[in-house]
C-alpha positions as CSV (number, residue, x, y, z in Angstrom):
1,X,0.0,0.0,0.0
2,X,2.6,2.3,0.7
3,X,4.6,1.5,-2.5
4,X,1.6,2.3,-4.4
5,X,1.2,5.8,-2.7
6,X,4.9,6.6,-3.1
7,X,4.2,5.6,-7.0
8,X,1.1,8.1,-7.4
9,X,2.8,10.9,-5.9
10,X,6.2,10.1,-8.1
11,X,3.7,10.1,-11.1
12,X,2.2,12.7,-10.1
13,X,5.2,14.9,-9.6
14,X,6.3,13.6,-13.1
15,X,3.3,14.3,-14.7
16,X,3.0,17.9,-13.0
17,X,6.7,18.9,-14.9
18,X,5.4,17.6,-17.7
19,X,2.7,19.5,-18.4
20,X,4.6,22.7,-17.2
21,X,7.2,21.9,-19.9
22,X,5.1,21.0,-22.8
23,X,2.9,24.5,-21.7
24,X,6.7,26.4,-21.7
25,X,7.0,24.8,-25.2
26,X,3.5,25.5,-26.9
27,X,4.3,29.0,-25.6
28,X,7.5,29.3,-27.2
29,X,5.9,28.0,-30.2
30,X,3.2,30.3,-30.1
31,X,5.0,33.8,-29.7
32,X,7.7,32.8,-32.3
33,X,5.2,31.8,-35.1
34,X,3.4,35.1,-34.5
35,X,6.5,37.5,-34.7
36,X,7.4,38.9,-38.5
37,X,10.6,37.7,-39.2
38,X,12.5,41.2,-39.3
39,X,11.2,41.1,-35.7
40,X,13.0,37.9,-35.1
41,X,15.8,38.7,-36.3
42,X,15.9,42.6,-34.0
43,X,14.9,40.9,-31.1
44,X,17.6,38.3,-31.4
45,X,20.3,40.6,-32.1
46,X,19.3,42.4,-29.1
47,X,19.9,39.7,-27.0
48,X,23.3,39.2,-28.7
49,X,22.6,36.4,-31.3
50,X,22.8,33.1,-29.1
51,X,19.4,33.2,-27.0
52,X,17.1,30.2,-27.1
53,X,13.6,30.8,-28.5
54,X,12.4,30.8,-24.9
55,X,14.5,33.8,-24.1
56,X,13.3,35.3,-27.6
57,X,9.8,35.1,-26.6
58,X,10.0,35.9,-23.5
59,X,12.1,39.1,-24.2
60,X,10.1,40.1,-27.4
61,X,6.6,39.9,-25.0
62,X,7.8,41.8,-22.2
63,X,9.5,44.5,-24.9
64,X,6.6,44.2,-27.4
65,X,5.9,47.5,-27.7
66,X,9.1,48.3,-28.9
67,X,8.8,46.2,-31.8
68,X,5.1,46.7,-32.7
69,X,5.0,49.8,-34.1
């Protein structure tokens, strides 16, 4: 009985990170389809030219007005 607690709560842990990195992902996903590719490209060279797409999107929405014009 207590194996088969200590089982749900590791799946359930598991499954909790999951989720939270497949939501990280679709995010990602999202914001970078939706940006021009001019933006892309200003956004990542603002950040230097070797930033993930998660840093891209999350630097272009907290900056987006800069490059929505």
């Amino acid at each position: 009985m207590r194996a088969r607690r200590f089982l749900l709560v590791i799946f359930s842990i598991v499954l909790f990170f999951a989720c939270r990195y497949a939501g990280k992902i679709e995010f990602t996903d999202d914001v970078i389809s939706s940006m021009s590719d001019s933006t892309y490209k200003a956004v990542l060279a603002d950040l230097g030219g070797t930033a993930t797409e998660t840093e891209i999107a999350t630097y272009y929405v907290k900056n987006q007005r800069k490059y929505d014009k």
